[in-house]
C-alpha positions as a Markdown table, in Angstrom:
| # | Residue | x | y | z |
|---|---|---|---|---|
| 1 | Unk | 3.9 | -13.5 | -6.4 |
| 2 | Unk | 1.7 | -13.9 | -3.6 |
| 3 | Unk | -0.7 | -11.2 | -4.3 |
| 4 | Unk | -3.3 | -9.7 | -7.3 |
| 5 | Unk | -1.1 | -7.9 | -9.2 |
| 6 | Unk | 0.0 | -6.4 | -12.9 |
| 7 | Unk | -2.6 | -9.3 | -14.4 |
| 8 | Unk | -5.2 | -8.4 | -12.0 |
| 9 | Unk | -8.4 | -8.8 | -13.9 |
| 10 | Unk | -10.7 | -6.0 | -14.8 |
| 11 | Unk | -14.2 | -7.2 | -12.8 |
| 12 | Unk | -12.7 | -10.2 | -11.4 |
| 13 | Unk | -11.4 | -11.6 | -8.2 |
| 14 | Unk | -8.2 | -12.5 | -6.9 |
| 15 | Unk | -8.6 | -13.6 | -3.0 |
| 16 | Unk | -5.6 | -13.8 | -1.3 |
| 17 | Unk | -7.5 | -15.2 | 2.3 |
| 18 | Unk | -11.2 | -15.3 | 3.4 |
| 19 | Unk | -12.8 | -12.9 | 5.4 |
| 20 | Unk | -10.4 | -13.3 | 9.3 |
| 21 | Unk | -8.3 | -11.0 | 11.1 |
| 22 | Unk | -5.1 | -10.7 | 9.3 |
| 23 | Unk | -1.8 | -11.6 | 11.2 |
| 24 | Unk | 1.8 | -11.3 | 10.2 |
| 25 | Unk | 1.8 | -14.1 | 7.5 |
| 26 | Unk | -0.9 | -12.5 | 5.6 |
| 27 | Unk | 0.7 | -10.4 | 2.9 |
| 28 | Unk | -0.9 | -7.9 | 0.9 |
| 29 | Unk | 2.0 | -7.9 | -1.9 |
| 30 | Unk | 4.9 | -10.2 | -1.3 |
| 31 | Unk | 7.0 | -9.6 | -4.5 |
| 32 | Unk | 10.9 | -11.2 | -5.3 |
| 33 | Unk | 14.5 | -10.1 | -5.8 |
| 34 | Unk | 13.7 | -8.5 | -9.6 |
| 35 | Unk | 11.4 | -5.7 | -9.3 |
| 36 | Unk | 11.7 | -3.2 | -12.2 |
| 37 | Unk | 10.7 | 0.4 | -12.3 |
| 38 | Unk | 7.4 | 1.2 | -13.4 |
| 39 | Unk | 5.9 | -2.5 | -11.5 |
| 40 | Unk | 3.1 | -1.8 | -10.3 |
| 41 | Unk | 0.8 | -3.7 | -8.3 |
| 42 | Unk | -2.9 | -3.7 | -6.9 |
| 43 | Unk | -5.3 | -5.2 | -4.2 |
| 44 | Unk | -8.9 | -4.5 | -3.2 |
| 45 | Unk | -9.0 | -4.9 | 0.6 |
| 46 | Unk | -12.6 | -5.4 | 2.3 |
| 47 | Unk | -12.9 | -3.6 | 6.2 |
| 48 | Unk | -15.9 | -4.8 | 8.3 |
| 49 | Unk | -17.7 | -2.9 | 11.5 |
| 50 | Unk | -19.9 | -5.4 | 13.6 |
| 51 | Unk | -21.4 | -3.7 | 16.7 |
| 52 | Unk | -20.0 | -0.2 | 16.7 |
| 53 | Unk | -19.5 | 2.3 | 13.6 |
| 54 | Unk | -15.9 | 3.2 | 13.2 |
| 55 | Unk | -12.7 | 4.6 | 11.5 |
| 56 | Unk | -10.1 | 3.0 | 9.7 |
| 57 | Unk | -6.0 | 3.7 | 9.1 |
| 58 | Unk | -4.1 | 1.5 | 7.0 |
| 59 | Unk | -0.9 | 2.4 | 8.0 |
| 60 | Unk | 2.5 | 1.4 | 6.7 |
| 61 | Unk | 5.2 | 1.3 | 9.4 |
| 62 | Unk | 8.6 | -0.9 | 10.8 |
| 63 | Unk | 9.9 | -0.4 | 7.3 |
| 64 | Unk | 13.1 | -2.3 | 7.2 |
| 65 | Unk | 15.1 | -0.9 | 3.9 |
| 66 | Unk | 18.4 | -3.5 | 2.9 |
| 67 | Unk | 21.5 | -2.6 | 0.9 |
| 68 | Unk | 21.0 | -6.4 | -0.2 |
| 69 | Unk | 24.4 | -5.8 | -2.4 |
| 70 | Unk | 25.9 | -2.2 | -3.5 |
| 71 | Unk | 26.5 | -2.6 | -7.1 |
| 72 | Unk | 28.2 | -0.5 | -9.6 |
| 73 | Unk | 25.1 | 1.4 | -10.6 |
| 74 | Unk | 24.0 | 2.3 | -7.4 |
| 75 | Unk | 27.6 | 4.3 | -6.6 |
| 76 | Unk | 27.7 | 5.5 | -9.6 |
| 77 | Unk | 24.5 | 7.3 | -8.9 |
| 78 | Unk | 25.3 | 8.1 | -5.7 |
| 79 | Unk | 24.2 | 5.5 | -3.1 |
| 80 | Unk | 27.7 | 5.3 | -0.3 |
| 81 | Unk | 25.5 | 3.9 | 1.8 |
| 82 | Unk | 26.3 | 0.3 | 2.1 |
| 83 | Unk | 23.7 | -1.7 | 4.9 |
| 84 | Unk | 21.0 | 0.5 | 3.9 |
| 85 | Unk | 18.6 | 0.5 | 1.0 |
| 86 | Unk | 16.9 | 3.0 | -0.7 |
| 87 | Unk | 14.0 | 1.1 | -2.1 |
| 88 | Unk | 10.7 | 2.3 | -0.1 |
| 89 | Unk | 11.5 | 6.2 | -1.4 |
| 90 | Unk | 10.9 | 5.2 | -4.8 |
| 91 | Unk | 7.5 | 3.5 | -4.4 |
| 92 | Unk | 4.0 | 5.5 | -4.2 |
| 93 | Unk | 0.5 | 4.2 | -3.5 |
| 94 | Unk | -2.6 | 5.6 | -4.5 |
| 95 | Unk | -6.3 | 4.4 | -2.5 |
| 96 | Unk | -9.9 | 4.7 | -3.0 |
| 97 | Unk | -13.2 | 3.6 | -2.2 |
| 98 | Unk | -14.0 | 1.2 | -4.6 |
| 99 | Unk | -18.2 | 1.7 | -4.5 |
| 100 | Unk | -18.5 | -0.3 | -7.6 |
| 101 | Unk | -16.4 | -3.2 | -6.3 |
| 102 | Unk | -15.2 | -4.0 | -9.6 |
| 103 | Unk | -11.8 | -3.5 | -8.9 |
| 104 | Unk | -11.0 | -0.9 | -10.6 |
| 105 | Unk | -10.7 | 2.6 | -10.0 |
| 106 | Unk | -13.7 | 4.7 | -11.7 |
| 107 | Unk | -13.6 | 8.6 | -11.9 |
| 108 | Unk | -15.7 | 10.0 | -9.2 |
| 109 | Unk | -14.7 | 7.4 | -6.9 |
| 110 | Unk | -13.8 | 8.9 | -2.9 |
| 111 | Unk | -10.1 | 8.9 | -3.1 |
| 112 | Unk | -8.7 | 7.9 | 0.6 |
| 113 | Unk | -4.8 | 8.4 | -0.8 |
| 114 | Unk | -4.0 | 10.5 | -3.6 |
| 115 | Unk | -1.8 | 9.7 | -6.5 |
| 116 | Unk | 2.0 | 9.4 | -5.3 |
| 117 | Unk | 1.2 | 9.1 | -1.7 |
| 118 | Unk | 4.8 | 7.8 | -0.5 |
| 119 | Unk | 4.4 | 5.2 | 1.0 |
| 120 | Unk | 5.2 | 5.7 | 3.8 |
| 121 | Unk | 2.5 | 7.8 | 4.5 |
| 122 | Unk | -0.7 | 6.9 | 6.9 |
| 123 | Unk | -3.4 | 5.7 | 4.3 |
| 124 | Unk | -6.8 | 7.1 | 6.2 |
| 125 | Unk | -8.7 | 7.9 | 7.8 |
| 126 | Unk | -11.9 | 5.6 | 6.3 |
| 127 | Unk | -15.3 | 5.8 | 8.1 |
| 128 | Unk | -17.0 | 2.4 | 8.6 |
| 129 | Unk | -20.4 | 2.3 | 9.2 |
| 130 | Unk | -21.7 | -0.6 | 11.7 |
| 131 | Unk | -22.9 | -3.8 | 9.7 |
| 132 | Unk | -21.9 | -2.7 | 6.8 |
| 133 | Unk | -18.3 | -3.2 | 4.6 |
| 134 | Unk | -16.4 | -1.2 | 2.5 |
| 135 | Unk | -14.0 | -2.0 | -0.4 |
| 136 | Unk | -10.4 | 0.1 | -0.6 |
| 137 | Unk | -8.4 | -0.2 | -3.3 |
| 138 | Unk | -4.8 | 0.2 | -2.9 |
| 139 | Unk | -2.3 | 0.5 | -5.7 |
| 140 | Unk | 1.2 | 0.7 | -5.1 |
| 141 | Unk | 3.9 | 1.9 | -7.8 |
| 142 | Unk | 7.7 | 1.4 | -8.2 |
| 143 | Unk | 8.1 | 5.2 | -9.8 |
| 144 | Unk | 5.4 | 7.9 | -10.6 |
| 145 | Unk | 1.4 | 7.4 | -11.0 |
| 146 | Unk | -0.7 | 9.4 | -13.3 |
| 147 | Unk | -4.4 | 8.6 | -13.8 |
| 148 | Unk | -5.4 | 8.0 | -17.6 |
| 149 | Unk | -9.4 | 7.8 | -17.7 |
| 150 | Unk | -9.6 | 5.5 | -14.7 |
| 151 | Unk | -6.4 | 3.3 | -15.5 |
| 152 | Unk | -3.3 | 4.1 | -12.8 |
| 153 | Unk | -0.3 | 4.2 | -14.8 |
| 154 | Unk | 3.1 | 3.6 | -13.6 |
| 155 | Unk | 5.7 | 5.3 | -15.0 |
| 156 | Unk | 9.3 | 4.0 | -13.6 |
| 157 | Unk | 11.9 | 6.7 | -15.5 |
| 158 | Unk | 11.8 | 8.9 | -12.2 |
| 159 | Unk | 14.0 | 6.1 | -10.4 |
| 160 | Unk | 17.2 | 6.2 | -10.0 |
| 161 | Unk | 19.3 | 3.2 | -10.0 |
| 162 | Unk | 20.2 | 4.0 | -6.1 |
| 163 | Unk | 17.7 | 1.4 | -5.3 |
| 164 | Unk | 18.7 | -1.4 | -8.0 |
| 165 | Unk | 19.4 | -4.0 | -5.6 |
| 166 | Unk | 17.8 | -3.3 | -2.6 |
| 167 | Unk | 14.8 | -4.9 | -0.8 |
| 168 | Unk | 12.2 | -3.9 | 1.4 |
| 169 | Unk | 9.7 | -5.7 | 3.7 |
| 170 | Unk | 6.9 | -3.4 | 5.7 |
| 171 | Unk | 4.1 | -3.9 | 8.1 |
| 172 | Unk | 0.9 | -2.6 | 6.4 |
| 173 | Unk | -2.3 | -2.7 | 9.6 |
| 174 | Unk | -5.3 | -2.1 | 9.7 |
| 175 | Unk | -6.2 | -0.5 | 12.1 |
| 176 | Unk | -9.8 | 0.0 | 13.8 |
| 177 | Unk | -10.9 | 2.7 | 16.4 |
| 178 | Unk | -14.7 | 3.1 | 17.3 |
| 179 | Unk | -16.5 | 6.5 | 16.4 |
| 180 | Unk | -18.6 | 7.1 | 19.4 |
| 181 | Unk | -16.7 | 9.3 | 22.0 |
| 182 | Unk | -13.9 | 10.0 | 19.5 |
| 183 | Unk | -14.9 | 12.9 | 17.5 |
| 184 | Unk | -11.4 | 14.5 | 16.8 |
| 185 | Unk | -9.7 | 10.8 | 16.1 |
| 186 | Unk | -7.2 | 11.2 | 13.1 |
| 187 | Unk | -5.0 | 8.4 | 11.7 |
| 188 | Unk | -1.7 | 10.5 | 12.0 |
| 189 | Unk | -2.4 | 10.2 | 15.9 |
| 190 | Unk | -2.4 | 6.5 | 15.8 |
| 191 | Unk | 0.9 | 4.8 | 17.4 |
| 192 | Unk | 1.0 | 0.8 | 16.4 |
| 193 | Unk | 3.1 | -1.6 | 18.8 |
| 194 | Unk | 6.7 | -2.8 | 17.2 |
| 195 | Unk | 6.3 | -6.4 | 15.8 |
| 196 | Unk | 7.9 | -9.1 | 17.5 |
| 197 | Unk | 10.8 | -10.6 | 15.8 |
């Protein structure tokens, strides 16, 4: 997999690209055709103000949801819906500042996302101060998350097997809007461009 994920190491690294401006080949997960419930998977994402201070979204959106193949189990749980996959209900994502940058979440932490934050939920909104970066974790979770000291812990018997052979791809941006003049700017306001093709 093309991202830092279950064997991400406690107080390590795992860079995916060098500091740029990310485009559409840059994935933050990019996972294959047998995901399980309870996968889980993490990445510490670094946001940079130069000249101006600013917010921050990370916003998930153009979710394209596949049938991929309806297969036994998914009809016998419910899923009549051939053409259209269920997999992007089932996963959650939990963010936070990570102050300590050790990539790992520690209690007391700011939490930008709370535990089970659907996904498809705006991520936001993060103040960035000019010159200066910030580090946001972002966890996501194929089923239910539940914080045990400061370990995230994915619990996958909430999902159903309406999702069994699904796939999902999703746009996750960042996206950046200057402080000064904007003083009632929220995330949930922010309307991204569709993607070309």
């Amino acid at each position: 997999a093309l991202d830092c994920s279950n064997s991400f190491p406690s107080g390590g690294t795992c860079t995916l690209w060098d500091l740029k401006d990310l485009g559409p080949n840059d994935y933050y997960w990019h996972y294959g055709p047998d995901m399980k419930p309870g996968d889980y998977g993490k990445n510490i994402i670094s946001l940079h103000a130069y000249d101006n201070d600013a917010y921050a979204c990370i916003i998930t959106h153009n979710i394209i949801d596949e049938e991929n193949d309806l297969i036994e189990p998914e009809t016998n749980a419910g899923d009549i819906t051939s053409g259209i996959g269920e997999l992007s209900q089932f996963i959650n994502v939990f963010a936070w500042e990570d102050t300590t940058q050790n990539n790992v979440y520690d209690v007391g932490e700011p939490i930008i996302a709370q535990l089970n934050t659907p996904l498809t939920t705006a991520i936001g909104t993060i103040p960035l101060t000019e010159s200066n970066t910030k580090y946001i974790g972002l966890e996501w979770c194929f089923g239910t998350q539940s914080l045990i000291d400061n370990q995230i812990v994915c619990n996958g018997s909430s999902v159903t097997d309406l999702a069994q052979s699904d796939i999902m791809n999703a746009y996750i941006t960042a996206y950046i809007e200057q402080q000064r003049n904007n003083p009632g700017f929220s995330c949930a306001s922010v309307v991204l461009p569709t993607p070309a093709p």
